[in-house]
C-alpha positions in Angstrom: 155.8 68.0 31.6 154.9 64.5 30.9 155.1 61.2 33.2 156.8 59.0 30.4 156.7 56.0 33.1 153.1 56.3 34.2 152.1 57.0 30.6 153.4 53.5 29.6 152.2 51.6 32.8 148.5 52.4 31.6 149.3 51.9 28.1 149.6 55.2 27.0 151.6 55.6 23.7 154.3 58.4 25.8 155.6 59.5 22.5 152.6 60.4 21.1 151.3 62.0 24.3 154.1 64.5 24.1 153.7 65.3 20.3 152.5 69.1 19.7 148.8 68.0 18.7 148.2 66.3 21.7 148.8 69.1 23.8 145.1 70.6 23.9 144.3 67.2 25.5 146.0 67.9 28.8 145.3 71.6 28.6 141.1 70.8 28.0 141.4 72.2 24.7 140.7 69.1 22.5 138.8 66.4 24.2 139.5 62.7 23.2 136.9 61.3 21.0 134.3 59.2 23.3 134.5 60.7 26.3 131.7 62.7 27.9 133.6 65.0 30.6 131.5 65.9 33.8 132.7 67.7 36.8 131.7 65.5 40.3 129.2 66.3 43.0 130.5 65.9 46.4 129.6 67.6 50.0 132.1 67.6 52.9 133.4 68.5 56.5 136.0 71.4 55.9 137.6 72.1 58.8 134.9 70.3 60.7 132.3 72.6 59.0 129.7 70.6 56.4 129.2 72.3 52.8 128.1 71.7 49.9 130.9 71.5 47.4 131.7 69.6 44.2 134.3 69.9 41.2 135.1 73.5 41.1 138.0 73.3 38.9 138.4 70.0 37.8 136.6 67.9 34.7 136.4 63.7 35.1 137.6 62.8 31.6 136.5 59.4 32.4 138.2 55.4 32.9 140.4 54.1 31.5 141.5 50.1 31.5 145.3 49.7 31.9 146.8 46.6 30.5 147.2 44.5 33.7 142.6 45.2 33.7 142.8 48.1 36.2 140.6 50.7 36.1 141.9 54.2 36.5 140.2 57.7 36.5 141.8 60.5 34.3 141.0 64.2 35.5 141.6 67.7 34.3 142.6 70.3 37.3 142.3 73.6 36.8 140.7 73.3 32.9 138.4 76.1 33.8 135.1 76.4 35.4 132.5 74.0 36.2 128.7 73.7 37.8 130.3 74.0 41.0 133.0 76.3 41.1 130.7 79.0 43.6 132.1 81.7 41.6 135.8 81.0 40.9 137.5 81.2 37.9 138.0 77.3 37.7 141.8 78.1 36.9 145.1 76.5 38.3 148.6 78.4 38.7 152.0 76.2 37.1 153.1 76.4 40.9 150.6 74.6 43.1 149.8 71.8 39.7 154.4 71.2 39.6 154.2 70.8 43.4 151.3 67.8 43.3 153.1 66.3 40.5 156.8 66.2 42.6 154.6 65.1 45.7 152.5 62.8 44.2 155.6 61.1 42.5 157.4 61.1 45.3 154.6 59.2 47.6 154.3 56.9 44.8 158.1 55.8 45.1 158.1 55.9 48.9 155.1 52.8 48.7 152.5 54.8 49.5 149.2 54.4 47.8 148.2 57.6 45.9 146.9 59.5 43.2 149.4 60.4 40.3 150.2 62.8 37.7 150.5 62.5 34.0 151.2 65.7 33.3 151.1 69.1 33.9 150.9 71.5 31.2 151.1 75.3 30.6 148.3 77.0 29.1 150.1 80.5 28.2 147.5 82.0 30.3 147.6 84.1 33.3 145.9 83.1 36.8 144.9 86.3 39.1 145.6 85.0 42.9 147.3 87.7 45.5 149.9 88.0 42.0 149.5 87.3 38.3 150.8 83.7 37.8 151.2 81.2 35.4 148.5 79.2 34.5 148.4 75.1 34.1 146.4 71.8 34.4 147.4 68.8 36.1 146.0 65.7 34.1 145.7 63.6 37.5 145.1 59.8 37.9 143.1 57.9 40.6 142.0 54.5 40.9 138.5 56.7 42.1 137.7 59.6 43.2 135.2 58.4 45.0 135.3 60.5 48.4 133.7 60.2 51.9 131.9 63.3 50.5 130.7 62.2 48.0 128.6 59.7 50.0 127.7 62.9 52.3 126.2 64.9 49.3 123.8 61.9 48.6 122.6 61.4 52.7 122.3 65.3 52.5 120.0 64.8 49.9 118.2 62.0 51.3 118.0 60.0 48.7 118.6 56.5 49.8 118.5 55.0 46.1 121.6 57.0 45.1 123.3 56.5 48.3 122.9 52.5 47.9 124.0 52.3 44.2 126.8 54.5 44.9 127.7 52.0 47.8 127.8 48.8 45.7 129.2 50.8 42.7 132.2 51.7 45.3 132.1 48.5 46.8 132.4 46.6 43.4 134.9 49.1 42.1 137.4 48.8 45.1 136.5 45.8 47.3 135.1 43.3 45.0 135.8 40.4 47.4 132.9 41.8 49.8 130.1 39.6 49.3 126.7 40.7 47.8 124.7 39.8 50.8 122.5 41.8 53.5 125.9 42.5 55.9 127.8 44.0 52.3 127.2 47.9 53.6 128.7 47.0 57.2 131.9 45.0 55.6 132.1 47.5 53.0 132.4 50.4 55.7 134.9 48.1 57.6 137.2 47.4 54.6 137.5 51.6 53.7 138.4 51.4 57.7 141.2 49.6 57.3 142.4 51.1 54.0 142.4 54.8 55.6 144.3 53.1 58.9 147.0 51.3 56.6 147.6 54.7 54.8 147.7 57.3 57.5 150.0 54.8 59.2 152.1 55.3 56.3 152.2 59.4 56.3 153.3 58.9 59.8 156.6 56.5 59.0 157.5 58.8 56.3 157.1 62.0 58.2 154.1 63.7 55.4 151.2 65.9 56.2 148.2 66.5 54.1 147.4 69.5 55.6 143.9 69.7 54.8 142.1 66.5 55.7 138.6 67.1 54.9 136.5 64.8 54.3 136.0 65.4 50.8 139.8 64.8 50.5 139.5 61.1 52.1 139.0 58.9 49.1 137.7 55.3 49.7 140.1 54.0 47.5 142.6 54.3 50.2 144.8 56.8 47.7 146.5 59.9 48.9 144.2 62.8 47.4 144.4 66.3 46.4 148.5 67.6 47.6 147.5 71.2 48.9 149.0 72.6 51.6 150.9 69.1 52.5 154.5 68.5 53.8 157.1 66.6 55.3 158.6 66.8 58.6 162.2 68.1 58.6 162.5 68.2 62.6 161.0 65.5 64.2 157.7 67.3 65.7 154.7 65.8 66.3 152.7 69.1 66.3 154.2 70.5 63.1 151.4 72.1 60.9 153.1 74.0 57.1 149.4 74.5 56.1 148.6 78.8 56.4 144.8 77.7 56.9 145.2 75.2 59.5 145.9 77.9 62.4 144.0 75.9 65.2 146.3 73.2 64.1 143.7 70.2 63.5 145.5 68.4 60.9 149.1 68.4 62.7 150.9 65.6 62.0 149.8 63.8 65.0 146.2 64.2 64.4 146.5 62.7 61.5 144.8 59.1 62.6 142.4 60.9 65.1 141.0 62.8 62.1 140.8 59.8 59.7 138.6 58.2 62.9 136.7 61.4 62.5 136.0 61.2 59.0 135.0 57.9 58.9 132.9 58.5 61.6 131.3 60.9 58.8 131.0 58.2 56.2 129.0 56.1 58.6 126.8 58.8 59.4 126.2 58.8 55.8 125.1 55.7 55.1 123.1 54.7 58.4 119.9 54.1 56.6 122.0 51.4 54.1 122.8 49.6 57.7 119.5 48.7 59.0 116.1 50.1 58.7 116.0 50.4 62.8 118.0 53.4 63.4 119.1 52.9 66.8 120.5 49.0 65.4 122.4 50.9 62.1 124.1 53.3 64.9 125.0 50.2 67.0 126.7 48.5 64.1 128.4 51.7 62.9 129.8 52.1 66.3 131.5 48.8 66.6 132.7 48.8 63.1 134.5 52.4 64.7 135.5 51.2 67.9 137.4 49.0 66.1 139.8 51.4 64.9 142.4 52.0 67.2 143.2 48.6 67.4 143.3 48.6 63.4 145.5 51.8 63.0 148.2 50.5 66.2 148.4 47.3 64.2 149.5 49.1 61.0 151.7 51.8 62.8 153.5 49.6 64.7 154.3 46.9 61.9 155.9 50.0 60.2 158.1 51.2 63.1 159.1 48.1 63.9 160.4 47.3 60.4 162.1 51.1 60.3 163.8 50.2 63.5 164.9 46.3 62.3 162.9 44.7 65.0 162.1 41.2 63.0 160.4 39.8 65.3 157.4 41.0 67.7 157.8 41.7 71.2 155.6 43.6 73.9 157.9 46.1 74.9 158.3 47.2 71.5 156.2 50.0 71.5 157.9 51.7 74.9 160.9 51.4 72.6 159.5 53.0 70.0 158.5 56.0 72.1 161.6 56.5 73.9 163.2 56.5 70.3 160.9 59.3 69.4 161.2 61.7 72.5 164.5 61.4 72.2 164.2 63.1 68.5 161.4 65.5 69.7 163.7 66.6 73.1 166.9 67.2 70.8 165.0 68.3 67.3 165.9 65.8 65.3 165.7 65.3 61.5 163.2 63.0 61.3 164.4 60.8 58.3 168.1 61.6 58.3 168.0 60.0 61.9 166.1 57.0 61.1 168.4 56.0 57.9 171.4 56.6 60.2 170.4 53.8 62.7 171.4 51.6 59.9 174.7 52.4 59.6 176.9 53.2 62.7 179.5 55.4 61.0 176.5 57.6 61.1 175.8 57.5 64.7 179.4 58.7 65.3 178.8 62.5 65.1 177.8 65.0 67.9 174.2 65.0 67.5 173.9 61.3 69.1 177.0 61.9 71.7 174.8 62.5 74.4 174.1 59.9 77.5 170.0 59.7 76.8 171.0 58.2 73.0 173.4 56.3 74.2 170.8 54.3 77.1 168.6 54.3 74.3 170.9 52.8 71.9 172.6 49.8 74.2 168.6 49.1 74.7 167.9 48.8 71.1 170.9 46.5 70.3 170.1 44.5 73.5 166.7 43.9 71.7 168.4 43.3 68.4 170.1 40.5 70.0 167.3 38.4 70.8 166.0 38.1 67.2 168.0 35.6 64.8 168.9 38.2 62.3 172.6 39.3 61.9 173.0 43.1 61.9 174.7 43.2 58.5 170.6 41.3 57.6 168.8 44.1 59.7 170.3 46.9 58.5 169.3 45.9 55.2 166.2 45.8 56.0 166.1 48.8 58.0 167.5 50.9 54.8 164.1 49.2 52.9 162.0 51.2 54.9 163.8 54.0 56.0 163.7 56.3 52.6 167.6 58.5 52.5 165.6 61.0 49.9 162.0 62.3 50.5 161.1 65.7 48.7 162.1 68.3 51.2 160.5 71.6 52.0 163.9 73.6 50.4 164.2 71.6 47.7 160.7 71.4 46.1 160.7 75.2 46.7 164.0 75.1 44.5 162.7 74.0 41.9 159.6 75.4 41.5 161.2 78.3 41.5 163.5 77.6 38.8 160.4 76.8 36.9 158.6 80.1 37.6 161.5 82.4 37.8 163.4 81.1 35.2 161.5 78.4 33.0 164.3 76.2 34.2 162.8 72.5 33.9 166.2 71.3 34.8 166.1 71.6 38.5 162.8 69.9 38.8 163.9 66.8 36.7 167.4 66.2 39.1 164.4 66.2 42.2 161.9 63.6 40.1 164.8 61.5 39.4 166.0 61.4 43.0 162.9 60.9 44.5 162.7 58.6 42.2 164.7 55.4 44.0 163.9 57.0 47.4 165.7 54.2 50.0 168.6 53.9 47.4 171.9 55.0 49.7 173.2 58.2 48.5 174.4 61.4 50.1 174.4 64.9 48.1 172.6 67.9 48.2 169.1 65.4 48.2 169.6 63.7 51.4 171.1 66.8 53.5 168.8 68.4 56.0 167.7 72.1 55.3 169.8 74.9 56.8 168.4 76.7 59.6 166.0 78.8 59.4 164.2 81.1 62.1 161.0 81.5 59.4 158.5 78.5 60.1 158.1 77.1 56.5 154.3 77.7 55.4 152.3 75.7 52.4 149.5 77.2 50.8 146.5 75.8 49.0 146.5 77.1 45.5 143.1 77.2 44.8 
């Protein structure tokens, strides 16, 4: 499967990508002439527990300069093994590689910053996991993959030289309006601050969960990385966990900014001695930079619920609205998106799910609010529809199709989900924008690796 879009956006001839000799390319068969392939170093905090860890099953191909003068990395996942794959097998199954590519796609039309997918592609082979499964590699593209651990493997081997040419590289690569000057490691820290807050904040208004928010799976781009055992809400529950390894819960949906704080908190461990040569001073300036990350993050999250709820304008009870609006969902289990696209539109709100008296308090407050800001209704539900997406790749559905894929070799199902997902806030209403049917088996993600 080939991204025919993204192939042209980094100008990519598609057509020739998909001819038959350029399939050892995205398999790791044939490597393009000039490139010197190297699986990445990196360390990090998995499940709060440090290790050393690296490119196990993935091989950097190198950059690449798009037309517009971007600079984008092109990876191999799953092209075998590597330095650091601690005895795998370096191998990928078709499943968990389709599922990135229909997540990462998906994210990408929702507006939220991420990694992509060019393609994934079959290698004929088997992979041994708990069954035999079909083998594939995911050609993935990142604007980095510069991670938080990658800046822990150099502190954990104390070699300040590396860690401070990695820090300007990154710095140069991603936030080249940071000044060269003796406060550029401080600002630099700040800047990936507010990236990681402007992101989570956008997992949260879309209902997505990584699942597995290591620190080694925090880029300092600010891009979604590595779609393992993520999810999105179907039920509005702000404990929900999919991920089988999470079973202490630590990446729940609602932990989602507290762990980002944590993993900064990580990154600025790591480059202390890059801060000030007086220890106690580089802990003082890490410490602000982190205290002021609540105040970041509430800014970003509540700019994105107001616009999903059409308040245009700011006012300080917002946020108590907000809330009410979300125990209301949580109390009566709530779809999460359906329920936010059908504030928009009031033929919507007529159905038994909202008849209740809590809603109805709720929703006279919310139009009483409405009223005080210029906008007409017809204007604000516009805008509402903007931001509140009617398709997002659901549980059921992605599961469909994958299955159709491995059961069947059935592309066909797959491409219908792409190309809904593809205009995600456009107004339909098919099988795409229905809730899943119930179920008394909690849905469960798995890794892949």
């Amino acid at each position: 499967m080939l991204n025919h879009a993204l192939a042209e956006s980094l100008g990519l001839d598609a057509t020739i990508l998909a001819q038959p000799e350029s399939h050892g390319i995205f398999t790791g068969n044939q490597i393009p002439k000039g490139t010197e392939p190297i699986a990445q170093a990196y360390a990090g905090h998995q499940f709060g527990h440090f290790t050393g860890l690296g490119d196990g099953r993935a091989i950097l191909l190198g950059e690449h300069l798009a037309p517009n003068g971007a600079r984008f990395d092109i990876q191999l996942k799953g092209s075998g093994r590597t330095p650091f794959s601690r005895g795998g097998d370096g191998r990928a199954a078709m499943g968990p590689m389709l599922r990135e590519y229909i997540i990462s796609e998906a994210m990408h039309a929702l507006g939220v910053p991420t990694t992509r997918s060019l393609a994934v592609a079959s290698t004929g082979e088997l992979v041994f996991r708990n069954d035999e499964l079909p083998g594939a590699v995911l050609t993935r593209v990142a604007a980095s993959h510069i991670r938080v651990g990658t800046f822990q493997w150099a502190a954990a081997h104390e070699d300040t030289a590396a860690l401070r040419a990695l820090a300007d590289h990154t710095r140069q690569r991603h936030f080249p309006e940071i000044a060269d000057d003796a406060s550029r490691h401080i600002a630099f820290f700040r800047a990936v601050m507010h990236r990681q807050c402007a992101l989570v904040a956008k997992w949260l208004h879309v209902g997505f969960i990584h699942g597995v928010m290591n620190t080694d799976n925090m880029a300092l781009s600010g891009e979604t990385i590595d779609y393992g055992p993520c999810a999105f809400m179907d039920v509005y529950d702000p404990s929900a966990v999919f991920s089988s390894i999470d079973r202490q819960g630590r990446y729940a949906y609602e932990k989602q900014p507290e762990i980002a704080r944590w993993n900064l908190a990580r990154l600025a461990e790591a480059i202390l001695p890059l801060l000030h040569d007086d220890e106690k001073t580089a802990v003082d300036l890490a410490n602000e930079a982190l205290g002021e990350f609540e105040a970041i993050f509430q800014s970003h999250w509540l700019a994105g619920m107001r616009n999903k709820l059409g308040l245009m304008t700011d006012e300080p009870r917002d946020r108590d609205l907000i809330h009410a609006w979300l125990e209301w969902m949580q109390q009566n289990r709530m779809d999460f998106t359906h329920s936010f696209r059908a504030l928009s539109d009031e033929k919507s709100l007529a159905t038994p799910c909202f008849a209740d008296d809590a809603f109805a308090g709720w929703h006279t407050r919310w139009h009483e609010r409405l009223a005080r800001q210029p906008q007409c209704f017809t204007d604000v539900a516009t805008h509402m529809r903007s931001h509140n997406p009617a398709v997002i790749p659901r549980n059921h559905k992605v599961e469909e199709a994958l299955a159709a894929v491995s059961d069947h070799g059935d592309l066909s199902v797959l491409e219908r989900l792409l190309c809904a997902l593809a205009k995600p806030y456009a107004d339909r209403d098919d099988e795409y924008t229905c809730p899943p049917p119930a179920s008394t088996t909690p849905y469960r993600t798995f890794c892949g690796t």
